[in-house]
Residue frames as qw, qx, qy, qz and C-alpha x, y, z in Angstrom:
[[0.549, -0.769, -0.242, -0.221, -48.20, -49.68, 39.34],
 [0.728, -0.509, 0.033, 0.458, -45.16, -50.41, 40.97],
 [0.423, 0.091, 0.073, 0.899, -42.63, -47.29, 39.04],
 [0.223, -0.741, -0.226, -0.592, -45.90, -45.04, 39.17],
 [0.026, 0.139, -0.633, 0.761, -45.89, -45.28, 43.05],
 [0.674, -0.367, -0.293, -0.571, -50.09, -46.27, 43.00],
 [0.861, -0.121, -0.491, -0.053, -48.58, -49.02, 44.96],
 [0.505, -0.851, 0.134, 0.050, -46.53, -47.02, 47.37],
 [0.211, 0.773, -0.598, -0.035, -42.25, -47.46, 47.49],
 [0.966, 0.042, -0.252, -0.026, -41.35, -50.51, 46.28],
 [0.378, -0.722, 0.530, -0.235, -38.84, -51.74, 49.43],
 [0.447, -0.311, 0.839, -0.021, -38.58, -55.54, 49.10],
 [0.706, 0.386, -0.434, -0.406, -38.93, -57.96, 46.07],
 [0.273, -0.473, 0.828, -0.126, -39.24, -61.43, 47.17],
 [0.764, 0.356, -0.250, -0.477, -39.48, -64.58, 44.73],
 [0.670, -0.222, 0.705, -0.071, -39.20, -68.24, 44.50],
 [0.435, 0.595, -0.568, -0.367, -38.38, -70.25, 41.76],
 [0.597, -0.283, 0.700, -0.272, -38.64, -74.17, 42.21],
 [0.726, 0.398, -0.417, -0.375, -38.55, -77.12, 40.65],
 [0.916, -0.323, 0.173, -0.162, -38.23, -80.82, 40.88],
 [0.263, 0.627, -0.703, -0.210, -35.03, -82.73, 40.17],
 [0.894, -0.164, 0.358, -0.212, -35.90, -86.64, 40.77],
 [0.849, 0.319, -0.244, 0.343, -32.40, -87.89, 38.43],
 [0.668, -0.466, 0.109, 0.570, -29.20, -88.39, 40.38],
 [0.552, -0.304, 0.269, 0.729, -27.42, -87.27, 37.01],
 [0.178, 0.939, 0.279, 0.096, -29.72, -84.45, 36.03],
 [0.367, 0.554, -0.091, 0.742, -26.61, -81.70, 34.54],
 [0.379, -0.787, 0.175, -0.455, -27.78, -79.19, 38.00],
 [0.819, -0.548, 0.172, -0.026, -26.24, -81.39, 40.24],
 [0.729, 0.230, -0.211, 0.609, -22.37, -81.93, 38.65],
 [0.307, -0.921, -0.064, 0.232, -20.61, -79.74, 40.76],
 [0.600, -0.119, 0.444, 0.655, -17.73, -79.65, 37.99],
 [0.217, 0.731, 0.528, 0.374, -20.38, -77.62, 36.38],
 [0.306, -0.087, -0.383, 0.867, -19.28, -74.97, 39.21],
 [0.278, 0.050, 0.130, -0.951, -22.92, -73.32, 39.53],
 [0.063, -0.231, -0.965, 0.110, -25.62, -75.88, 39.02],
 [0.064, 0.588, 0.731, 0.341, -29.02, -75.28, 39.19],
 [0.106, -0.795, -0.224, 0.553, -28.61, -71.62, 41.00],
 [0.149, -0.423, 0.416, 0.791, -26.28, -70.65, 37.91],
 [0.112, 0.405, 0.836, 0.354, -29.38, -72.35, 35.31],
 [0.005, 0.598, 0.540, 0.592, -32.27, -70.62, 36.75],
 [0.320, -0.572, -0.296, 0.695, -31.41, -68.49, 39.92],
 [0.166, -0.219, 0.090, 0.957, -31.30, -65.80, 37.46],
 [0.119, -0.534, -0.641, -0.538, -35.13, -65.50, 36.56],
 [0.436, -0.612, -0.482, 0.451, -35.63, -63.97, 40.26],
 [0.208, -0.505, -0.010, 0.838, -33.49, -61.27, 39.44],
 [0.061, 0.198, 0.566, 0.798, -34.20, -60.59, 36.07],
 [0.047, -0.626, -0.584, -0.514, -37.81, -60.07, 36.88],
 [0.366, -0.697, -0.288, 0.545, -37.00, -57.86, 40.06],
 [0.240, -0.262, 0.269, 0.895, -34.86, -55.84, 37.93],
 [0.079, -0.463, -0.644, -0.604, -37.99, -55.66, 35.24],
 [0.223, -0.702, -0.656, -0.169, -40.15, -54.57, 38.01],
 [0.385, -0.769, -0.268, 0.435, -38.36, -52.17, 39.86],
 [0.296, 0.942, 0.007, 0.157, -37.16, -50.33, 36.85],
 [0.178, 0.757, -0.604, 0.173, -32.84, -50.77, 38.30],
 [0.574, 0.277, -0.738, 0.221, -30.40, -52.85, 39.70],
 [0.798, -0.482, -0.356, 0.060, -30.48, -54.52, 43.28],
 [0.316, -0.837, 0.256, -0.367, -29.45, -52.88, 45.93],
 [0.168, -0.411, 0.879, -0.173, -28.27, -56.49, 47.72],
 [0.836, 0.030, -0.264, -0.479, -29.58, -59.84, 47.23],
 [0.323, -0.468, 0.764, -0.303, -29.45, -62.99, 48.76],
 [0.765, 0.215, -0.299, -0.529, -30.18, -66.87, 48.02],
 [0.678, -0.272, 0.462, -0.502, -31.06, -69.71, 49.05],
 [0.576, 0.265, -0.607, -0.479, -30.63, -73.45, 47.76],
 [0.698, -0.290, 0.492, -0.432, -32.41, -76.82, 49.30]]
């Protein structure tokens, strides 16, 4: 729906990913690891933006709490 255009022009793609971490020395949290739990599974966002909109991002941005 969304490369046909049924759905009008696709303009923004916005997604969340989450998860708990309740261990201090859960691997996502070394920061010797230099990317942690954005460099693990930040990249399922994009990947499935990029699946739906059929190319690459234009600009992206992210967020970690």
């Amino acid at each position: 729906m969304v490369r046909s255009g049924d759905i009008g022009d696709l303009r923004v793609i916005r997604s969340s990913f989450t998860f708990r971490l309740t261990r201090l020395d859960n691997v996502r949290l070394d920061p010797d690891l230099g990317g942690g739990a954005l460099m693990d599974v930040g990249c399922y966002c994009v990947n499935v933006s990029r699946t739906m909109a059929g190319t690459e991002p234009v600009a992206g941005h992210a967020v970690a709490r």
